[in-house]
KEDO-697651 format. One line per field, with one value per residue: residue number from 1; y, x, z of N, C-alpha, C, CB in turn; chain; residue in three letters. Coordinates in nm, 4 decimals, padded with zeros to 6 digits. Glycine has a CB too. Example, Ala and Ser with C-alpha at 12.3 -4.5 7.8 and 13.67 -1.06 7.14 Angstrom:
# KEDO-697651
num = [1 | 2]
nnorth = [-00.5690 | -00.2250]
neast = [01.3190 | 01.2850]
nup = [00.7800 | 00.7080]
canorth = [-00.4500 | -00.1060]
caeast = [01.2300 | 01.3670]
caup = [00.7800 | 00.7140]
cnorth = [-00.3300 | 00.0030]
ceast = [01.3200 | 01.2900]
cup = [00.7800 | 00.7870]
cbnorth = [-00.4473 | -00.0598]
cbeast = [01.1308 | 01.4084]
cbup = [00.9046 | 00.5725]
cadena = [A | A]
residuo = [ALA | SER]
END
This chain:
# KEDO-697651
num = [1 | 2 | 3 | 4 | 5 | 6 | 7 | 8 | 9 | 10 | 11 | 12 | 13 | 14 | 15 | 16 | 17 | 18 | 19 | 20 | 21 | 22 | 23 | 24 | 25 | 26 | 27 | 28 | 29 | 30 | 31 | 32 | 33 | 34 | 35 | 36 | 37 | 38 | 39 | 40 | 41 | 42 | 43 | 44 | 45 | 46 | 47 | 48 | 49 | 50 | 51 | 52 | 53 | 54 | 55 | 56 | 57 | 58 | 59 | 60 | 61 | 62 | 63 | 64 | 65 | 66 | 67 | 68 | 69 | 70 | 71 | 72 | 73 | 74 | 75 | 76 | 77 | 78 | 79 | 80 | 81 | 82 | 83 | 84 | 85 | 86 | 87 | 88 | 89 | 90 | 91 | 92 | 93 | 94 | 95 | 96 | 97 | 98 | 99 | 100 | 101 | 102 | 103 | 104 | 105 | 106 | 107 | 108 | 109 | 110 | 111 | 112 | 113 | 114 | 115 | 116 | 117 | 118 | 119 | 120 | 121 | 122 | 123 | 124 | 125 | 126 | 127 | 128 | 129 | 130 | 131]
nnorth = [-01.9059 | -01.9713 | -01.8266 | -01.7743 | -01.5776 | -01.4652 | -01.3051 | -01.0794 | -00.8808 | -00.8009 | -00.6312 | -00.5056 | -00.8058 | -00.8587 | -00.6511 | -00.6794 | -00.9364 | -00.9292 | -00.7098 | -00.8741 | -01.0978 | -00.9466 | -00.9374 | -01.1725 | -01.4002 | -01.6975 | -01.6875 | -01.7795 | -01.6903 | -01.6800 | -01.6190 | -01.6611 | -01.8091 | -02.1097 | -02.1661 | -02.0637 | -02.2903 | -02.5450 | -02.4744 | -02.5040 | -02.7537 | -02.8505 | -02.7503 | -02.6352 | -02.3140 | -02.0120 | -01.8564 | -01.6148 | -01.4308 | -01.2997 | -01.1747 | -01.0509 | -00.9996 | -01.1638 | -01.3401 | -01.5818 | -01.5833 | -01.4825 | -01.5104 | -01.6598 | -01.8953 | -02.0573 | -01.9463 | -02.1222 | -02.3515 | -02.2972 | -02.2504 | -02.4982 | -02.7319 | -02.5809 | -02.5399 | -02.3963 | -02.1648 | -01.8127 | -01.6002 | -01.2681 | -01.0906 | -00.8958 | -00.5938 | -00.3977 | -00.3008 | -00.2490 | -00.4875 | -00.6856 | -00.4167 | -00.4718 | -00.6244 | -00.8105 | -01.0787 | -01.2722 | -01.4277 | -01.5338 | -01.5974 | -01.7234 | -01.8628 | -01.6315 | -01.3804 | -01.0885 | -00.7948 | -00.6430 | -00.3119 | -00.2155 | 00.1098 | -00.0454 | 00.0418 | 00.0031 | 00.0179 | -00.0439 | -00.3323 | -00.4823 | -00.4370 | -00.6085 | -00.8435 | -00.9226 | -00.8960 | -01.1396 | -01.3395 | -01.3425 | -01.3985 | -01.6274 | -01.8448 | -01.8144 | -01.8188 | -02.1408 | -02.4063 | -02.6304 | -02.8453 | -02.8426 | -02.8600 | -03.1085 | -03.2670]
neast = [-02.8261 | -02.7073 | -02.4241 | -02.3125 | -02.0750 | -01.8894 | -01.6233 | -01.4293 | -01.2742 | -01.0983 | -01.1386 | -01.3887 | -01.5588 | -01.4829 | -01.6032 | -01.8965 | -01.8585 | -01.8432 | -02.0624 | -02.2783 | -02.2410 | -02.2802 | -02.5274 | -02.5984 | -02.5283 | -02.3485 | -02.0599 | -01.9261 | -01.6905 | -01.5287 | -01.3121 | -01.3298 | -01.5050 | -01.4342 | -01.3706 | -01.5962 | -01.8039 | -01.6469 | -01.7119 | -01.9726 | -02.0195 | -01.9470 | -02.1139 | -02.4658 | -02.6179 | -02.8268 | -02.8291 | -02.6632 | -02.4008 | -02.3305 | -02.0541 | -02.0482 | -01.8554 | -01.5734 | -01.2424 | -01.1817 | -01.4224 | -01.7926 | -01.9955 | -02.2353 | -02.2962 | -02.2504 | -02.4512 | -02.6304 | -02.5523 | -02.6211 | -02.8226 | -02.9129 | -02.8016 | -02.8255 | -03.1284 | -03.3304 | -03.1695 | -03.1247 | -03.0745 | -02.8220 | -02.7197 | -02.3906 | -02.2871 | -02.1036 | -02.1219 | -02.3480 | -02.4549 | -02.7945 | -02.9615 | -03.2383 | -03.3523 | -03.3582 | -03.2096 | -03.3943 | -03.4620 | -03.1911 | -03.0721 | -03.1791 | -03.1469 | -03.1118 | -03.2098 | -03.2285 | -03.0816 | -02.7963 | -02.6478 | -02.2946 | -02.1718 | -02.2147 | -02.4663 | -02.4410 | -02.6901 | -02.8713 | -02.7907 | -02.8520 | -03.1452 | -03.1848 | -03.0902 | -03.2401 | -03.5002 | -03.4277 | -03.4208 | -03.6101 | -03.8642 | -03.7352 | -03.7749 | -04.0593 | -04.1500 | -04.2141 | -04.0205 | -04.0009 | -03.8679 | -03.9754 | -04.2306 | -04.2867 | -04.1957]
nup = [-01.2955 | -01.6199 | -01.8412 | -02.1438 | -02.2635 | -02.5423 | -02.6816 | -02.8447 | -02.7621 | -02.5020 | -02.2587 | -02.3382 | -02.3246 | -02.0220 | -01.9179 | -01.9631 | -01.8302 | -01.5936 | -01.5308 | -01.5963 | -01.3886 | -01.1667 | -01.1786 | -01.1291 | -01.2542 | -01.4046 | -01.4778 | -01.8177 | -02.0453 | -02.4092 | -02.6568 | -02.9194 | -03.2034 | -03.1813 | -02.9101 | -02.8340 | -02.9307 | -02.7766 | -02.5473 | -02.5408 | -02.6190 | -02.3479 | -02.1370 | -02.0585 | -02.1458 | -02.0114 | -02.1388 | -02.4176 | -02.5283 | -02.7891 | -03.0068 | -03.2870 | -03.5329 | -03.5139 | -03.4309 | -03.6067 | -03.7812 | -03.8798 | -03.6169 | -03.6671 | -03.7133 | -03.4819 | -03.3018 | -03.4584 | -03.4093 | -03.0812 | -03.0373 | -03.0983 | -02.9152 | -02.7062 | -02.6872 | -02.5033 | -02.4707 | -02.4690 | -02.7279 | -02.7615 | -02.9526 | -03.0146 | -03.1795 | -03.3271 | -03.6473 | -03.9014 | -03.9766 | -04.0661 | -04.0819 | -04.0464 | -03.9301 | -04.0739 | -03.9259 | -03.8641 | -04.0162 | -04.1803 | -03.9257 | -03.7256 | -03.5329 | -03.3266 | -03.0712 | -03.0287 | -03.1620 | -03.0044 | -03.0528 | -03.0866 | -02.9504 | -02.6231 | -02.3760 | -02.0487 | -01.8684 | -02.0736 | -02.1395 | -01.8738 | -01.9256 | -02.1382 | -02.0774 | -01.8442 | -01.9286 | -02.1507 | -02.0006 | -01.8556 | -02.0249 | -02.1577 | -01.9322 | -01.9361 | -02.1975 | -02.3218 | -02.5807 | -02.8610 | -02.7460 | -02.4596 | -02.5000 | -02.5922 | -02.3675]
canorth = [-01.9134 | -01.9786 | -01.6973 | -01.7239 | -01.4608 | -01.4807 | -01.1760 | -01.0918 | -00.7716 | -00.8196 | -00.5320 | -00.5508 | -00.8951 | -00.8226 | -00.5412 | -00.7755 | -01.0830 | -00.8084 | -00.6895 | -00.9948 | -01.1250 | -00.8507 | -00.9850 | -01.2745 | -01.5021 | -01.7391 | -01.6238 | -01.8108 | -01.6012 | -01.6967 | -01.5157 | -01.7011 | -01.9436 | -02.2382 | -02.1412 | -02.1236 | -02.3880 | -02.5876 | -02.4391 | -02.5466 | -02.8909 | -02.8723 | -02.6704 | -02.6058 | -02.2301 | -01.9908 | -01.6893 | -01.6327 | -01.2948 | -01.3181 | -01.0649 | -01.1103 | -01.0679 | -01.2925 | -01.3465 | -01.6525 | -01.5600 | -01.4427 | -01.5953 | -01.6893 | -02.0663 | -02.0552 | -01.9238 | -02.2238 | -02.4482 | -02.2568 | -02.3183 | -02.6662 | -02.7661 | -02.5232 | -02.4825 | -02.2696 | -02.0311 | -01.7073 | -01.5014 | -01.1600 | -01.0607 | -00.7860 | -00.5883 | -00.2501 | -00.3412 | -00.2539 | -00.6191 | -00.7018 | -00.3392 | -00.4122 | -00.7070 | -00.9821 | -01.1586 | -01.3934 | -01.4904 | -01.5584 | -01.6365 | -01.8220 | -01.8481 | -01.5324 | -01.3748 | -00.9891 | -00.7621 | -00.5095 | -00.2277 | -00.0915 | 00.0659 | -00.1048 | 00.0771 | -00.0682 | -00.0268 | -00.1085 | -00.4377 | -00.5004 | -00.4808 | -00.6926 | -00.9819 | -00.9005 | -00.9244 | -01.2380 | -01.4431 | -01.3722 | -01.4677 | -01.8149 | -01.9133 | -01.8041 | -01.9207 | -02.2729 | -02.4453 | -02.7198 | -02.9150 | -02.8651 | -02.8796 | -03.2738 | -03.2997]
caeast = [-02.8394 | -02.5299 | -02.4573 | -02.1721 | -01.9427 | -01.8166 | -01.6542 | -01.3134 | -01.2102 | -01.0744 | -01.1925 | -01.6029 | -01.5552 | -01.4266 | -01.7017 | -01.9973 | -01.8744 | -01.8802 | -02.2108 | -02.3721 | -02.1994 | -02.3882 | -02.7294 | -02.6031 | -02.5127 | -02.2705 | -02.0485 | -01.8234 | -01.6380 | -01.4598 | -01.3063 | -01.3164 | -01.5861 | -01.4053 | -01.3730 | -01.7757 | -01.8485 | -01.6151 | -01.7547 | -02.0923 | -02.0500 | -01.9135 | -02.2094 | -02.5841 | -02.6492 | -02.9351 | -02.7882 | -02.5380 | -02.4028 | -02.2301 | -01.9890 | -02.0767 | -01.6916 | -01.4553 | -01.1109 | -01.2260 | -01.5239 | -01.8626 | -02.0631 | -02.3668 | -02.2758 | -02.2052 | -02.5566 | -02.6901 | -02.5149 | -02.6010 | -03.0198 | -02.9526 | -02.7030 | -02.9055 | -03.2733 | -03.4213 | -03.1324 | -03.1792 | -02.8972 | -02.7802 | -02.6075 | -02.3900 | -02.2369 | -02.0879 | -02.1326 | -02.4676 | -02.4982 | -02.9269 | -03.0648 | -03.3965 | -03.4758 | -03.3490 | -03.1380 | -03.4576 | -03.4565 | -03.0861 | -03.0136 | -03.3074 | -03.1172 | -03.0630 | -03.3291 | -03.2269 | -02.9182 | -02.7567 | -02.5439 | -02.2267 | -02.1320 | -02.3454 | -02.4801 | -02.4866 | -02.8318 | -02.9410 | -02.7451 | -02.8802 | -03.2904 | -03.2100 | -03.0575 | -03.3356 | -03.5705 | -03.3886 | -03.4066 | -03.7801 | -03.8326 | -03.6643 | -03.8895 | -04.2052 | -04.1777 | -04.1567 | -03.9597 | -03.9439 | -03.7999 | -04.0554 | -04.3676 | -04.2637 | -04.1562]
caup = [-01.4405 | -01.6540 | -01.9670 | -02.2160 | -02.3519 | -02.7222 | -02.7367 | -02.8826 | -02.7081 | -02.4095 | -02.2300 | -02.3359 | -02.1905 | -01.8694 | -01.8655 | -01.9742 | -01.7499 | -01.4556 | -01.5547 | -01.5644 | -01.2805 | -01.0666 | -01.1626 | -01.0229 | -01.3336 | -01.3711 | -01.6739 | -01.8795 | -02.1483 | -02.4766 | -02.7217 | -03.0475 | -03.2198 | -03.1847 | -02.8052 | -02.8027 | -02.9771 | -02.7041 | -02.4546 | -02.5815 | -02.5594 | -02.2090 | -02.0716 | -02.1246 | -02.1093 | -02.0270 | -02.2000 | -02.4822 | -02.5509 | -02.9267 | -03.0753 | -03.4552 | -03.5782 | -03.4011 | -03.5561 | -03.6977 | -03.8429 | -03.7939 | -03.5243 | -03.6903 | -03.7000 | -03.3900 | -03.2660 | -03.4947 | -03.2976 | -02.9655 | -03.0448 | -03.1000 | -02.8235 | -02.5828 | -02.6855 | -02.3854 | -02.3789 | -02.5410 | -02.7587 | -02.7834 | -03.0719 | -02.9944 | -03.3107 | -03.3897 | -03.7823 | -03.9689 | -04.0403 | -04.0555 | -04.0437 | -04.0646 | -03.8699 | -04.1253 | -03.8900 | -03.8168 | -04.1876 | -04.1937 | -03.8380 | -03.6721 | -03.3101 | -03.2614 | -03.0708 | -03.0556 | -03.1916 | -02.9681 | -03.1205 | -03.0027 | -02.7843 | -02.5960 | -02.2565 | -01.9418 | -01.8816 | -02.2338 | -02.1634 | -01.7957 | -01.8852 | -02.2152 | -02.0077 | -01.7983 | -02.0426 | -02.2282 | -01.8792 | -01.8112 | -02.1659 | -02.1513 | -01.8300 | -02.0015 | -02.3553 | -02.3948 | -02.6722 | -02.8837 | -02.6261 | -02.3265 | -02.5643 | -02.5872 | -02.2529]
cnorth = [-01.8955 | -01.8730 | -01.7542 | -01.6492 | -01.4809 | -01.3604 | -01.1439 | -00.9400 | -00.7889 | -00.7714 | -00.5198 | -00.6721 | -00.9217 | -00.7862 | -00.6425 | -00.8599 | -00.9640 | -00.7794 | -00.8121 | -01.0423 | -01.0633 | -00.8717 | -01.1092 | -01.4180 | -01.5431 | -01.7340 | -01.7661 | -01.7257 | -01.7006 | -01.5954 | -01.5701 | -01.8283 | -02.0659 | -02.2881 | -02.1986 | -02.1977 | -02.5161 | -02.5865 | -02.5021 | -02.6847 | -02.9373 | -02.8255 | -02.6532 | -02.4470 | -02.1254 | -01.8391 | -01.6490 | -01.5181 | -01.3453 | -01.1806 | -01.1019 | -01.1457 | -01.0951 | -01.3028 | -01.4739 | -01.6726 | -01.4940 | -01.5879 | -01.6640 | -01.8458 | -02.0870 | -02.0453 | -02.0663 | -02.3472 | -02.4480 | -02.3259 | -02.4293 | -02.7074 | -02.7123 | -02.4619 | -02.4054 | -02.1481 | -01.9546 | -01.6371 | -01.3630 | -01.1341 | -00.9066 | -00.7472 | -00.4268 | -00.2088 | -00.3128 | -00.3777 | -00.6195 | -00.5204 | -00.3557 | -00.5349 | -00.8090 | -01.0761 | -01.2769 | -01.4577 | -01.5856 | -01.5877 | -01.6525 | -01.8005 | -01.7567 | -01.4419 | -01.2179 | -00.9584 | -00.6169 | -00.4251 | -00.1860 | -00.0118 | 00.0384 | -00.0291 | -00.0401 | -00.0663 | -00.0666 | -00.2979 | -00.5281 | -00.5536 | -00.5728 | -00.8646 | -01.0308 | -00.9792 | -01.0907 | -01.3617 | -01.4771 | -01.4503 | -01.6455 | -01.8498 | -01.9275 | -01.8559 | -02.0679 | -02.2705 | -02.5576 | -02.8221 | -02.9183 | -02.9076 | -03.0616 | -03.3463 | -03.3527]
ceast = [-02.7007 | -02.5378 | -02.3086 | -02.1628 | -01.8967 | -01.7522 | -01.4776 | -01.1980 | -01.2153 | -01.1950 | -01.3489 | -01.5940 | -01.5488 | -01.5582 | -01.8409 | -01.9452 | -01.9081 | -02.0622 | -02.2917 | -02.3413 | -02.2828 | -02.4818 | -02.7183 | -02.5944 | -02.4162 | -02.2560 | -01.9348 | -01.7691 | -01.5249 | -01.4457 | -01.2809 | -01.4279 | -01.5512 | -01.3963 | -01.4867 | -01.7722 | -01.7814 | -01.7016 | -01.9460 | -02.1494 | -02.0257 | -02.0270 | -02.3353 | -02.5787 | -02.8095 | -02.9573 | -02.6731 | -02.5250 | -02.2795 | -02.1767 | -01.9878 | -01.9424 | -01.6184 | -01.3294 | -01.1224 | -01.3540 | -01.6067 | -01.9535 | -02.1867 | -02.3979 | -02.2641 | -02.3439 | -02.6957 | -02.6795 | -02.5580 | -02.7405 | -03.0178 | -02.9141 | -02.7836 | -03.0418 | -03.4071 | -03.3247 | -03.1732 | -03.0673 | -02.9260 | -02.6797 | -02.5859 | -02.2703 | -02.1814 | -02.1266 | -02.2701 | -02.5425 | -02.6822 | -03.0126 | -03.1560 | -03.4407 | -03.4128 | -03.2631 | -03.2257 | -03.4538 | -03.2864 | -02.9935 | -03.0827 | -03.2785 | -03.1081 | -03.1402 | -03.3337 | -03.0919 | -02.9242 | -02.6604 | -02.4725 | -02.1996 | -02.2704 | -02.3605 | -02.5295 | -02.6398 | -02.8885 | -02.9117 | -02.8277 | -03.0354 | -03.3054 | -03.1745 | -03.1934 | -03.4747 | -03.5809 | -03.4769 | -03.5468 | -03.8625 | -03.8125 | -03.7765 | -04.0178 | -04.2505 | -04.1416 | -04.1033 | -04.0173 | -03.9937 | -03.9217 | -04.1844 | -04.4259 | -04.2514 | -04.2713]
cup = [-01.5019 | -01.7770 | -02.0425 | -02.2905 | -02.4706 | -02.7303 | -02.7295 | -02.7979 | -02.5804 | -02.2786 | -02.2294 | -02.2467 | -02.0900 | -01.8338 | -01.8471 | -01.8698 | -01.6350 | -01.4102 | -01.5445 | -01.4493 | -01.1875 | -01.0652 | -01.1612 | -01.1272 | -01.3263 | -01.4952 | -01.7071 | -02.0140 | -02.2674 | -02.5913 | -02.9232 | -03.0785 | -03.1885 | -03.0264 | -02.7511 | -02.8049 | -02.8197 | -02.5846 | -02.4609 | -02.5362 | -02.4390 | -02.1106 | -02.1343 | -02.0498 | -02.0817 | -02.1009 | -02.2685 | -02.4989 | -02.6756 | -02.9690 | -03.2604 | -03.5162 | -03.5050 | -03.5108 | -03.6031 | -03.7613 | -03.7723 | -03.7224 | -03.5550 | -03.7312 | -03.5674 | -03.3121 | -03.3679 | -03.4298 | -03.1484 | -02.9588 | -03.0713 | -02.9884 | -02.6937 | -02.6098 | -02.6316 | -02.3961 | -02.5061 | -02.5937 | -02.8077 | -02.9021 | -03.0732 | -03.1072 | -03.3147 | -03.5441 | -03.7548 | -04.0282 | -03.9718 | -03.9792 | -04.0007 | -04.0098 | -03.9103 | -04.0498 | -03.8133 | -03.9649 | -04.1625 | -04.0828 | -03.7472 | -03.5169 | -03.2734 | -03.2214 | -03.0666 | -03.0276 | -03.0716 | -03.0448 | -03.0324 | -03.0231 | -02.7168 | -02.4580 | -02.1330 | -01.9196 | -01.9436 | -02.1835 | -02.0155 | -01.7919 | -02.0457 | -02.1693 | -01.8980 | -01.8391 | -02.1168 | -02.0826 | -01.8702 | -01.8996 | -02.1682 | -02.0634 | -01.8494 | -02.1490 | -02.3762 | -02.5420 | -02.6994 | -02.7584 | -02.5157 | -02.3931 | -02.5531 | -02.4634 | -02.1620]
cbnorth = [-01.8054 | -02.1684 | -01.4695 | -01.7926 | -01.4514 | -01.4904 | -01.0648 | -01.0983 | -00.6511 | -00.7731 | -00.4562 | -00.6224 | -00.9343 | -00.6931 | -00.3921 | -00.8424 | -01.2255 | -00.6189 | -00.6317 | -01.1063 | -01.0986 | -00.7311 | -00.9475 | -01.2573 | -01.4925 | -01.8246 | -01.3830 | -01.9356 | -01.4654 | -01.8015 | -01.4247 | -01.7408 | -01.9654 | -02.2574 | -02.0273 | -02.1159 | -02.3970 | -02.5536 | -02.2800 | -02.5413 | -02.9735 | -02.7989 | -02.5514 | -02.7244 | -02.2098 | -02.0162 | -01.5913 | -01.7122 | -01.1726 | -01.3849 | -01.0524 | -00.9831 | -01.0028 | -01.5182 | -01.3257 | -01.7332 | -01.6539 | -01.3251 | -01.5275 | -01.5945 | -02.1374 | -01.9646 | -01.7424 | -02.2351 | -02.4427 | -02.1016 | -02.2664 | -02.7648 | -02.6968 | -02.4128 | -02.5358 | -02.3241 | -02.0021 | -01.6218 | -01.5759 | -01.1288 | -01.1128 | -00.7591 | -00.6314 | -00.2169 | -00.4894 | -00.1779 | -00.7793 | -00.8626 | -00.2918 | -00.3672 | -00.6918 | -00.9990 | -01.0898 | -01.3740 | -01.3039 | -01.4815 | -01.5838 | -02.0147 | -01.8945 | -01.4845 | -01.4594 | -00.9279 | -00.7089 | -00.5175 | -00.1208 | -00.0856 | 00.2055 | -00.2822 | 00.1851 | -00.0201 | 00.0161 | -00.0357 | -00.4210 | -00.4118 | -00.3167 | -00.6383 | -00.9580 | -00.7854 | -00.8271 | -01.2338 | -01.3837 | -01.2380 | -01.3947 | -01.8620 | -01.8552 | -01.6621 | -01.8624 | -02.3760 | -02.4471 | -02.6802 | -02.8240 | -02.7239 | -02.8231 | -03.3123 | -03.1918]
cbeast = [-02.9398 | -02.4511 | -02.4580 | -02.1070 | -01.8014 | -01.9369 | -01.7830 | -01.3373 | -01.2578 | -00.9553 | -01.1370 | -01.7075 | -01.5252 | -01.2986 | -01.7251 | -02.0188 | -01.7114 | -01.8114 | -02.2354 | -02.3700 | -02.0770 | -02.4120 | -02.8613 | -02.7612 | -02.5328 | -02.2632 | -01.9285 | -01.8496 | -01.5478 | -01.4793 | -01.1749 | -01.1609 | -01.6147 | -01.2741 | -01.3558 | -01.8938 | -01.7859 | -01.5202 | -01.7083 | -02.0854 | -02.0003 | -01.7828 | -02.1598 | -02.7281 | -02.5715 | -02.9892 | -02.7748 | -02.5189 | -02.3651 | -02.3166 | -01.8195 | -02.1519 | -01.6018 | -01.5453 | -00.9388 | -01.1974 | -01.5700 | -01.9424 | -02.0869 | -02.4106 | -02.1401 | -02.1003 | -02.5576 | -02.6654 | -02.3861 | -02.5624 | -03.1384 | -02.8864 | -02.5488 | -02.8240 | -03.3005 | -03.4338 | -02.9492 | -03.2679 | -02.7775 | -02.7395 | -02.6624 | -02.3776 | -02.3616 | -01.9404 | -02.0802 | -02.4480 | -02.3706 | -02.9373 | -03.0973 | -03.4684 | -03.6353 | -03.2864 | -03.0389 | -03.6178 | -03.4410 | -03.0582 | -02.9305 | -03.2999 | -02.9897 | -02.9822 | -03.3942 | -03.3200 | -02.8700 | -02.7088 | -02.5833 | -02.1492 | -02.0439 | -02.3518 | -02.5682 | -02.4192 | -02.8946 | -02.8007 | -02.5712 | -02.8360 | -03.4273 | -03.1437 | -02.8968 | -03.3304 | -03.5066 | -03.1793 | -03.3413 | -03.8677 | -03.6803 | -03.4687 | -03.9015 | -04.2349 | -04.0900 | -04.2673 | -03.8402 | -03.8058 | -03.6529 | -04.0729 | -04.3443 | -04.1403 | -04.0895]
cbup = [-01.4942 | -01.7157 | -01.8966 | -02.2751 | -02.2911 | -02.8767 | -02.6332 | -03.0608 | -02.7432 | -02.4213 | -02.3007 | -02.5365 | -02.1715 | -01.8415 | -01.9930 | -02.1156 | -01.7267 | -01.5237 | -01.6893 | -01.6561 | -01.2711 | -01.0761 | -01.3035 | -00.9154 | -01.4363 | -01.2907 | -01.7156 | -01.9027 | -02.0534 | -02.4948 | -02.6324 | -03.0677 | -03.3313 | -03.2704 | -02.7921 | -02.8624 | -03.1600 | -02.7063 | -02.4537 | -02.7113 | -02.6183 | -02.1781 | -02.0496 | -02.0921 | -02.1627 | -01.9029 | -02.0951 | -02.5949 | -02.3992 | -03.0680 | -02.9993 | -03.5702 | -03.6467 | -03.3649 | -03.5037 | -03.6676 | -03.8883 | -03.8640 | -03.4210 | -03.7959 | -03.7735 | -03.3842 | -03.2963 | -03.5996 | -03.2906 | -02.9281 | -03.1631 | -03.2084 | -02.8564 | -02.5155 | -02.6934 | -02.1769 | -02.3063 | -02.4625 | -02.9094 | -02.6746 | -03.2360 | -02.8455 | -03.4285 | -03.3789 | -03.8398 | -04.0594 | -03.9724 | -03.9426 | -04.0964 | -04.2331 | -03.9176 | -04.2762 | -03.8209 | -03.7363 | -04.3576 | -04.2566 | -03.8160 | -03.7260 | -03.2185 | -03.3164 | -02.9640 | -03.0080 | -03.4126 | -02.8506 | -03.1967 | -02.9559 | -02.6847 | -02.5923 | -02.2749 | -01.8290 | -01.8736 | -02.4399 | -02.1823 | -01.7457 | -01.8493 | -02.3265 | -01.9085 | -01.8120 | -02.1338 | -02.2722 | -01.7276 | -01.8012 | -02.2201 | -02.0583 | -01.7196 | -02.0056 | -02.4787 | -02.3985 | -02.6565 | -02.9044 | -02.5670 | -02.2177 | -02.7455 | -02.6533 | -02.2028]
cadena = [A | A | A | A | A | A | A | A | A | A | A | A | A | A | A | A | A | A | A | A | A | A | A | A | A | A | A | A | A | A | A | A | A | A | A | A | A | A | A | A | A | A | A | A | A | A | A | A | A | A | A | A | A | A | A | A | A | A | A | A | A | A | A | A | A | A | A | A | A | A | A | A | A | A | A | A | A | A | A | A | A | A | A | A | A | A | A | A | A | A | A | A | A | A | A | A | A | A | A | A | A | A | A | A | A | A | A | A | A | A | A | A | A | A | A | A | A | A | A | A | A | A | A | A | A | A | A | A | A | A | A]
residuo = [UNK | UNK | UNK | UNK | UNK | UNK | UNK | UNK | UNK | UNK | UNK | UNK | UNK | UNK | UNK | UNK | UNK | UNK | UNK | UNK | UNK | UNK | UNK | UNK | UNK | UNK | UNK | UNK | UNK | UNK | UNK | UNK | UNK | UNK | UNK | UNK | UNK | UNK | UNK | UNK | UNK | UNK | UNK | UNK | UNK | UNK | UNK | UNK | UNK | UNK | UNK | UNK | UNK | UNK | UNK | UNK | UNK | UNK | UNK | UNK | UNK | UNK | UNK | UNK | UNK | UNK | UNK | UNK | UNK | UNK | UNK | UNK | UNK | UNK | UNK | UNK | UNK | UNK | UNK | UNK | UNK | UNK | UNK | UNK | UNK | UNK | UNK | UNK | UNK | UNK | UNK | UNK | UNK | UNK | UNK | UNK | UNK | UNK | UNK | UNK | UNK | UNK | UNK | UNK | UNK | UNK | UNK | UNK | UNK | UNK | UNK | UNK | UNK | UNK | UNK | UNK | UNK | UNK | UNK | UNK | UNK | UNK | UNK | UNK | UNK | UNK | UNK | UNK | UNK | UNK | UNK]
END
């Protein structure tokens, strides 16, 4: 299963590609939207992990693009920011299927990829409904 990285701090990145790596995914990492987005059209993924602020913006175009471009995979939106207390980031950001907060724990991060993966295989989309 393939996953990409969005994520502007070196360091988390590393940690996350690692981490995922161990449960046996195949990572790609970038560190700026325009990166993603590249990366997007070069690859179909089955797992996005987003950092909301990026030094060129936030990511939430980016995760619009991700649910079109890749309609089975599943995204993580991972944030230190209070952005969507309460849930609204299905209102105002449709692809994005749950937020993590940081710091983010390894285990927290391990049974949500977990989680995300099993997810994807069991929920059809769109896309397969037609198929």
């Amino acid at each position: 299963m393939r996953c990409l990285i969005v994520e502007d701090d070196p360091y988390l990145a590393e940690m996350l590609c690692n981490c995922l790596e161990d449960q046996g995914l195949l990572v790609q990492t970038a560190s700026r939207i325009s990166d993603g987005l590249a990366s997007l059209r070069r690859a179909k993924y089955d797992l996005i992990l987003l950092d909301y602020h990026l030094p060129d913006g936030n990511s939430i175009a980016l995760s619009d693009q991700a649910s079109i471009s890749c309609p089975n995979c599943r995204i993580i939106l991972l944030t230190g920011s209070e952005v969507f207390p309460f849930g609204e980031y299905a209102t105002f950001a449709p692809g994005i299927d749950w937020i993590l907060r940081k710091p983010v724990s390894l285990p927290d991060l391990r049974a949500m990829v977990d989680y995300a993966l099993r997810d994807a295989a069991l929920r059809p989309t769109v896309a397969h409904a037609f198929s």
